[in-house]
C-alpha positions as CSV (number, residue, x, y, z in Angstrom):
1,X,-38.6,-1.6,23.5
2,X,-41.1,-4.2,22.4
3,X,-40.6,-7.7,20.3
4,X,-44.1,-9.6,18.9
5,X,-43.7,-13.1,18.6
6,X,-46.2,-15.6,16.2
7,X,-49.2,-16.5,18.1
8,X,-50.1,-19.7,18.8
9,X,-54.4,-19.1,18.2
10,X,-56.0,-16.5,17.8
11,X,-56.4,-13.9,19.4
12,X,-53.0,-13.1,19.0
13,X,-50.3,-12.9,22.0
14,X,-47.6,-11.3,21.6
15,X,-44.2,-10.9,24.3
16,X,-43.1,-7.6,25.0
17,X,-39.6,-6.6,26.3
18,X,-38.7,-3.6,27.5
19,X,-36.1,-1.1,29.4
20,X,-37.1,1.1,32.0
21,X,-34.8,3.4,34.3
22,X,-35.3,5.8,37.2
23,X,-33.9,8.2,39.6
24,X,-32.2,5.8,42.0
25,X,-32.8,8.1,44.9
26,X,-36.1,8.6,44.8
27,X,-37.2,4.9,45.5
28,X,-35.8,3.1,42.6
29,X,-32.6,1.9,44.7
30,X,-30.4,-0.8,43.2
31,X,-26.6,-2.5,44.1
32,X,-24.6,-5.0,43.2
33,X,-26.7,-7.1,46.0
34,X,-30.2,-5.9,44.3
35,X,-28.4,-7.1,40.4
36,X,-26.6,-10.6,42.0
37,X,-30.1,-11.3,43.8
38,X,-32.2,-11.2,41.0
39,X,-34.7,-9.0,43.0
40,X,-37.6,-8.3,41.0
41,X,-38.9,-4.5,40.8
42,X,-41.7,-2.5,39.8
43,X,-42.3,0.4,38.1
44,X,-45.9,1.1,36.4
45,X,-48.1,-0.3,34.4
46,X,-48.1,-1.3,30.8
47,X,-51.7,0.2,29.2
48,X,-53.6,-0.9,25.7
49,X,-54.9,2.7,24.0
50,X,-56.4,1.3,20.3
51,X,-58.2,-1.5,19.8
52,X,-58.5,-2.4,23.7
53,X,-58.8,-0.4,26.6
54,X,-57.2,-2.4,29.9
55,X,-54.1,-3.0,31.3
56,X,-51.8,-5.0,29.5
57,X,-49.5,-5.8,32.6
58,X,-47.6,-5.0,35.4
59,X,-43.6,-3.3,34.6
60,X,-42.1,-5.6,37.1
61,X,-37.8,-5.1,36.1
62,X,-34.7,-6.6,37.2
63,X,-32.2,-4.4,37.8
64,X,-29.2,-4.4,35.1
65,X,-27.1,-1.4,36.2
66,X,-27.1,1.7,38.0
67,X,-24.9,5.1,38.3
68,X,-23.9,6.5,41.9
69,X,-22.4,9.3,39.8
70,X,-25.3,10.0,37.9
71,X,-28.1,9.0,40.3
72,X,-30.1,6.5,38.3
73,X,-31.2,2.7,37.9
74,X,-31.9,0.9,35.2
75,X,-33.3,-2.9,34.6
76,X,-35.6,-5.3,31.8
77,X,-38.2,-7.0,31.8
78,X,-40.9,-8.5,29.7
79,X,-44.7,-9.3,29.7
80,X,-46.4,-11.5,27.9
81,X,-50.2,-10.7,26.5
82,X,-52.8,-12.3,24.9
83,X,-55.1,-9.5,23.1
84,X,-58.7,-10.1,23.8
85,X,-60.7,-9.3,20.2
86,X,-59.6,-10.1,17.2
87,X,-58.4,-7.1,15.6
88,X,-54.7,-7.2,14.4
89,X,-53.6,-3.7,14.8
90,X,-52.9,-2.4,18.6
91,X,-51.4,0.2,20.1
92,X,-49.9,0.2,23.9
93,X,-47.6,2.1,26.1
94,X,-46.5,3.5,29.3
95,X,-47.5,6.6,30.4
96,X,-46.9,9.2,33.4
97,X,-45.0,12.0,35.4
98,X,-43.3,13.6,35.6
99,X,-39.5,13.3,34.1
100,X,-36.8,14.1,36.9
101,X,-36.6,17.8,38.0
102,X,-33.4,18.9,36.0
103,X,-35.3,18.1,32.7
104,X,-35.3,21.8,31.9
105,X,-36.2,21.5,27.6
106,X,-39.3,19.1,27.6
107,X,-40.0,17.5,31.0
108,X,-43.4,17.2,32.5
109,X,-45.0,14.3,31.5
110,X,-43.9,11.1,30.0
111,X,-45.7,8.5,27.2
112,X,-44.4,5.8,25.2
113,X,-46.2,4.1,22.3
114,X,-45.9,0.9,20.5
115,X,-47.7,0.5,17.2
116,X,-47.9,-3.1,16.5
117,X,-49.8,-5.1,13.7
118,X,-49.9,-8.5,14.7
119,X,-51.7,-10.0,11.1
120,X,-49.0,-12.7,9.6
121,X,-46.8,-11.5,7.1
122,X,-47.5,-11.9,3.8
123,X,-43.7,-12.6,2.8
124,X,-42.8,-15.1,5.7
125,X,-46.2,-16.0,7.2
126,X,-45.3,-15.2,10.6
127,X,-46.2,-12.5,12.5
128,X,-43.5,-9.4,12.8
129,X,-41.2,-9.1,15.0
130,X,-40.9,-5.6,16.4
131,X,-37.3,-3.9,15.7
132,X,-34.8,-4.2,19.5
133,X,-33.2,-0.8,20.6
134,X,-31.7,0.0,23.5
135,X,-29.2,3.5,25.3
136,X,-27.4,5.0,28.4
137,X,-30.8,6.8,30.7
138,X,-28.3,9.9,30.7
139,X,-25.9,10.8,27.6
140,X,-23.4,13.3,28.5
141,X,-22.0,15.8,25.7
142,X,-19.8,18.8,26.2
143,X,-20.7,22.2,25.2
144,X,-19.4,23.9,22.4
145,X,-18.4,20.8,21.0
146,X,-19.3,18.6,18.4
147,X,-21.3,15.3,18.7
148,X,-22.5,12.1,17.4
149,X,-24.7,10.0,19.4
150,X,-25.6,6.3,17.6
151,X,-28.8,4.6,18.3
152,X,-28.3,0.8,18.8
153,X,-30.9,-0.9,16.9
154,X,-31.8,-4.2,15.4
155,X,-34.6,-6.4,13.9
156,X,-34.9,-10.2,14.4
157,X,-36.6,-10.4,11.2
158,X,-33.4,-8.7,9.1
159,X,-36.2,-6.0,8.2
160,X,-34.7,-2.2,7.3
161,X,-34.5,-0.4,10.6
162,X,-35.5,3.4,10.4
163,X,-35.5,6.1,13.3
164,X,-37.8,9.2,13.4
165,X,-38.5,11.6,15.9
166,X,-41.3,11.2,18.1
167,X,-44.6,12.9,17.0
168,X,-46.8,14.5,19.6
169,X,-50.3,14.6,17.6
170,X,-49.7,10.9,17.5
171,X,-49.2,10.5,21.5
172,X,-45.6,9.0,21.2
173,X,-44.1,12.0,23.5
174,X,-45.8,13.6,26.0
175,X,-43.8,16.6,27.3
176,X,-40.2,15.9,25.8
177,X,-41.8,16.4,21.8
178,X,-38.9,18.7,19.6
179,X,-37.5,19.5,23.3
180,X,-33.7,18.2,21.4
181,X,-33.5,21.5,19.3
182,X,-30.7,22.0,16.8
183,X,-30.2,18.3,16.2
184,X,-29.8,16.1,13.1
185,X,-31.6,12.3,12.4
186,X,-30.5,10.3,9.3
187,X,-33.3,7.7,9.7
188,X,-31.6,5.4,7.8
189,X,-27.9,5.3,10.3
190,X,-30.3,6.3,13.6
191,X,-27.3,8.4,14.4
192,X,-27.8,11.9,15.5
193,X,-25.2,14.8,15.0
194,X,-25.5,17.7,17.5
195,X,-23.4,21.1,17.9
196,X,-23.6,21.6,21.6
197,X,-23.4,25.3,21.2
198,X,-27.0,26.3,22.5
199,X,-27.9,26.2,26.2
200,X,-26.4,23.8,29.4
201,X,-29.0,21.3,30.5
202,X,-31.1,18.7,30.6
203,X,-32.6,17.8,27.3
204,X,-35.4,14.6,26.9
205,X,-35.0,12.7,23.6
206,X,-37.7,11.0,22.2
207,X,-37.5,8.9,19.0
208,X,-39.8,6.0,17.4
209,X,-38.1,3.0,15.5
210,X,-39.7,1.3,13.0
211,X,-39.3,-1.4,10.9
212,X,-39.9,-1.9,7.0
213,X,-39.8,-4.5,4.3
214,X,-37.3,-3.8,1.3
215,X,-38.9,-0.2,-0.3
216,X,-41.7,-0.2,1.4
217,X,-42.7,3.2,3.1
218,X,-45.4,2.0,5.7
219,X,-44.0,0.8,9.0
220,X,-44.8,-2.7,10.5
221,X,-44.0,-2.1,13.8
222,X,-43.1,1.5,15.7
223,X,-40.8,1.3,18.9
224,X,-40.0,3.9,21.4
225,X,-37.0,5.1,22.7
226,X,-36.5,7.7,25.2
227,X,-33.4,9.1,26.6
228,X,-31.9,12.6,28.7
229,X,-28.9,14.5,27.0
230,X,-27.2,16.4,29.3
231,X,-25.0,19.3,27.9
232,X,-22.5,20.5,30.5
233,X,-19.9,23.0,30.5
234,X,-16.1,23.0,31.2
235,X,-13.3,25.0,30.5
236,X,-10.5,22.6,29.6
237,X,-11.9,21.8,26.1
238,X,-13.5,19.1,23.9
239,X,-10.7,16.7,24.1
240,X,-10.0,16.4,27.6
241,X,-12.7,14.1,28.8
242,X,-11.3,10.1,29.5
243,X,-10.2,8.2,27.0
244,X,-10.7,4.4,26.4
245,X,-7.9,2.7,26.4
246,X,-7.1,-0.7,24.0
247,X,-8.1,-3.5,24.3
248,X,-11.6,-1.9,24.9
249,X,-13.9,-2.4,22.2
250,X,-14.5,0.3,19.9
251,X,-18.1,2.4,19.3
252,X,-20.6,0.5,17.3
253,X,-18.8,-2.9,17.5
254,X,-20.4,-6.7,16.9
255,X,-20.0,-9.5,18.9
256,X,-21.2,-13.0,18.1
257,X,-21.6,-15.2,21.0
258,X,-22.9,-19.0,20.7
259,X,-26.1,-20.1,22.9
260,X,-25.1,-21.0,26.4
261,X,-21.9,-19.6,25.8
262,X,-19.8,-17.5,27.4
263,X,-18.4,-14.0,26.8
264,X,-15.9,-12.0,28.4
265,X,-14.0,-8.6,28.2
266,X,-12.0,-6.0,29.4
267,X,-12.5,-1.8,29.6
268,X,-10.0,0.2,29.8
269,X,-9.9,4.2,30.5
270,X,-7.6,6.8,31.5
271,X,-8.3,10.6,32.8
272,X,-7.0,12.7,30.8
273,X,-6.1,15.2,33.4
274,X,-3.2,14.8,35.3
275,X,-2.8,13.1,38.2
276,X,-6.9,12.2,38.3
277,X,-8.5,9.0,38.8
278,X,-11.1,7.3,37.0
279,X,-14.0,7.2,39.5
280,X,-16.6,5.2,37.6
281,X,-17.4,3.2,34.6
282,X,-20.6,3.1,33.5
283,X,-22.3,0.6,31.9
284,X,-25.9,-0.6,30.7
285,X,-26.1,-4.7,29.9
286,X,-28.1,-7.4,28.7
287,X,-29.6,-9.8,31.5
288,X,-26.9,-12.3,32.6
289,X,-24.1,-9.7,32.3
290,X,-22.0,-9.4,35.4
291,X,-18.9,-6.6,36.1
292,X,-15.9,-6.9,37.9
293,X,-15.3,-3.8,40.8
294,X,-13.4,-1.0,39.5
295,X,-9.4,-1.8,39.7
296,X,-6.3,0.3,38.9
297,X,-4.5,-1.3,36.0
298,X,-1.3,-3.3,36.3
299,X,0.4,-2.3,33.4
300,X,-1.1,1.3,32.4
301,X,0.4,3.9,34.4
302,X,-3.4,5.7,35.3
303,X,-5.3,3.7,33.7
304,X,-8.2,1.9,35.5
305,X,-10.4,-1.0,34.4
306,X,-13.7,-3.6,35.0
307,X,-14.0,-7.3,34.0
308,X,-17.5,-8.2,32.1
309,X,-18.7,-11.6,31.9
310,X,-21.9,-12.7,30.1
311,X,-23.2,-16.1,30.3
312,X,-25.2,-16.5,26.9
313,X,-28.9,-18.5,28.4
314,X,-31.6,-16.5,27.1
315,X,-34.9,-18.7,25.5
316,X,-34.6,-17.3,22.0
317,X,-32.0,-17.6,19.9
318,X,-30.5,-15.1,17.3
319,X,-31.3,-12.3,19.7
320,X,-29.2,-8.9,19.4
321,X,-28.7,-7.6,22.3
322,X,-26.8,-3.4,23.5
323,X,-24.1,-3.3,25.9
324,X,-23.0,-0.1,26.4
325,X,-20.4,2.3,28.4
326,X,-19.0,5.6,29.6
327,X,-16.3,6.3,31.7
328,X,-15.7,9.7,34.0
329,X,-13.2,10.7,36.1
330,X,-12.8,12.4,39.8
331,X,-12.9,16.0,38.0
332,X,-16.6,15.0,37.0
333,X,-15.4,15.0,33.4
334,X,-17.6,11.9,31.5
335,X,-15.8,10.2,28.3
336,X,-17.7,9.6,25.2
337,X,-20.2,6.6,25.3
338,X,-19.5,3.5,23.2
339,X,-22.3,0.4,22.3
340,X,-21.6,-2.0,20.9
341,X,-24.5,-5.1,19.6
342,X,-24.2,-8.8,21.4
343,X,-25.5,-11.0,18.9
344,X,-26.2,-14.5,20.7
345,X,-26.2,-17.5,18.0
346,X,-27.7,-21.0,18.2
């Protein structure tokens, strides 16, 4: 996830924000201690492929969330660049090996590219701000059953927002390229429809976001997102995972929240199997966003529930930002995931 900002002389600099997540087992580990700390974390490096040829920085991360259930970490951070020649048009990413070990359609090797022309605009003079999106490391879908899975995504700019699927002969996909078979993009919603009736496993997702002006066809700015959909078998049915509970938010939701504000909510699931406890809600947040431990509910028989607080204190104003959850129970059985955009006003 990347985000250019107007230079201030040329050469053009440029901030880049970005997600990264990891096994939290093999060396990535992170707690409630590790999020409330603020410790910083590494993971890689950030490289320049056209127009430059160097490192563009270090992807130092602080932790935003993690899964004991799921075994993974997850945290932001952002560098900030100054491009050394003059040319306007670059093109950077991350790149690597190999994806976790149950990545059985695609794994291997990972890369992520961002295509970014940093010449002013010719309709608001400023150079373009890169489109924001942001998902769950692991997306969990039931086999045999039918699902949607939405693609949080923004632009600071108000530009039309389009999603596409990552293209190997342009080096935006490294191992995971067409590895989510019988699937369906509408580039215009970035929602993807899937019937889960092909095999149980781990699938890599890999899809570009870009940014247009009104009719245009060419792309100002191209984004990565990467993702794992894992397809699981059980016997009970489609309609038995956990269900969210009101007054949780639903999927796909907007939130407005003044500058140095602050927000706060409730989530709210239930097992649908009897006599089973909710065992863990999942969530991934903005920076600032803080959860409550996991608590039985004091009205709903079953039901279990978190507190979420977010103190509103980033530098920019007008940012979007995804905040989004799953919950799944002591059968193992994972609910669907909702997001929902955090829109932070000045």
């Amino acid at each position: 996830m990347a985000s250019s900002r107007e230079p201030s002389t040329s050469p053009a600099w440029i901030e880049v924000s970005y997600r990264v997540s990891w096994r939290r087992s093999g060396g990535y580990f992170c707690d409630e201690s590790t999020i409330s700390s603020g410790t910083l974390l590494n993971a890689g490096s950030l490289s320049c492929f056209e127009n430059c040829n160097e490192t563009i920085g270090v992807l130092n991360y602080f932790c935003t969330d993690f899964s004991e259930t799921e075994d993974w970490t997850t945290g932001r951070g952002s560098i900030t660049y100054t491009f050394p020649s003059s040319n306007s048009y670059y093109e950077f990413g991350f790149t690597g090996g190999d994806w976790i070990s149950p990545v059985t359609f695609g794994g291997g090797n990972w890369e992520l590219r961002v295509k970014a022309n940093l010449a002013p605009r010719t309709d608001t003079g400023r150079v373009n701000s890169a489109p924001q999106v942001d998902i769950s490391p692991i997306v969990r879908l039931i086999h045999g059953c039918h699902h949607t899975i939405w693609i949080p995504v923004s632009d600071p700019d108000g530009d039309e927002v389009r999603c596409r699927w990552a293209n190997g002969t342009l080096n935006e996909c490294g191992s995971i390229c067409n590895a989510f078979t019988g699937t369906v993009l509408n580039e215009t919603t970035c929602i993807v429809t899937f019937d889960a009736i092909g095999s149980i496993g781990y699938y890599g997702v890999a899809i570009q976001v870009e940014d247009f002006t009104s009719g245009s066809t060419t792309p100002l700015s191209s984004v990565p997102i990467q993702f794992i959909v894992f397809v699981y078998n059980i016997t009970s049915g489609c309609n038995s995972v956990p269900e969210f509970l009101p007054p949780t938010r639903p999927d796909r939701d907007t939130v407005i929240v003044n500058q140095n504000g602050t927000f706060t909510d409730v989530i709210v699931a239930r097992s649908r199997i009897p006599m089973t406890d909710i065992k863990e809600i999942t969530t991934l947040s903005p920076p600032g966003l803080s959860k409550s431990v996991l608590m039985p509910h004091p009205t709903i028989p079953g039901a279990w529930y978190i507190e979420v607080t977010w103190n509103s204190t980033q530098k920019f104003s007008n940012q979007t930002y995804v905040f989004c959850f799953s919950a799944t129970d002591a059968s193992g059985l994972t609910s669907e995931q909702r997001c929902m955009l955090m829109v932070e006003k000045n």
